[in-house]
N, C-alpha and C positions, 0 to 999 in steps of 0.2 A: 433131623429134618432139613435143616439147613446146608448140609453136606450134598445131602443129595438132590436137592435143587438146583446147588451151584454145578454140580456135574449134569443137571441137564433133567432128570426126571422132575417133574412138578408133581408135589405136596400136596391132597386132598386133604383137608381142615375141614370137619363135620362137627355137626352138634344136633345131640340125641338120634343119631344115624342119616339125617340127613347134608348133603354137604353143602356148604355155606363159603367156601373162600377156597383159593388155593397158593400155594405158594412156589414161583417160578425164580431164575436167576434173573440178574437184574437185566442183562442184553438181552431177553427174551422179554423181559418187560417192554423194555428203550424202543424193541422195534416191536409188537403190538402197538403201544399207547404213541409209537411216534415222536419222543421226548430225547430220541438218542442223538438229534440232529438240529442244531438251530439256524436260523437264518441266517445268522452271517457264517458260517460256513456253505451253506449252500450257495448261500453269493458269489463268496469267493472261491468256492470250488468248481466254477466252472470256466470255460473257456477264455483266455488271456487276449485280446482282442487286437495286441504289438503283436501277438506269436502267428495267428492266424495269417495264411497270404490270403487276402482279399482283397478284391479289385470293387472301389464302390464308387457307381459314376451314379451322376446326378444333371439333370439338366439344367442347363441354363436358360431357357425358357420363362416366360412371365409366367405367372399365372392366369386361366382365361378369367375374362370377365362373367359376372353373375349380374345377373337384372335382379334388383330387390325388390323392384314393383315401386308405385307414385311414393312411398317414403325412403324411397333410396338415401342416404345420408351420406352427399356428396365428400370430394377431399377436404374442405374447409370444416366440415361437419354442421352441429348444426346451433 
């Protein structure tokens, strides 16, 4: 049973003719159940952000002003 799971057919497992489980290799598990893959790999497998050319401009602009309304909480605070 085990032989021929790891080659890739999955194993019905019944009781009293009906079946109840089955039995798959485990990379067929890992990617069903999602378990083959953890987050810091996903982290770090992605994009290196030195290797990328990217140009990132950013303003040099204030920010505008916002009206809070009569509780404004000026620079000194309150």
């Amino acid at each position: 049973m085990l032989r021929a799971a790891e080659t890739g057919e999955p194993q019905f497992v019944s009781r009293h003719g009906t079946d109840v489980a089955v039995v798959v290799d485990i990379a067929t598990y890992q990617r069903l159940s999602g378990t083959g893959v953890d987050l810091k790999e996903v982290l770090l497998g992605g994009p290196r952000w030195d290797e990328l050319d990217l140009e990132i401009v950013r303003s040099r602009e204030f920010p505008r002003e916002v009206d809070l309304g009569p509780d404004e909480v000026g620079p000194g605070g309150r």
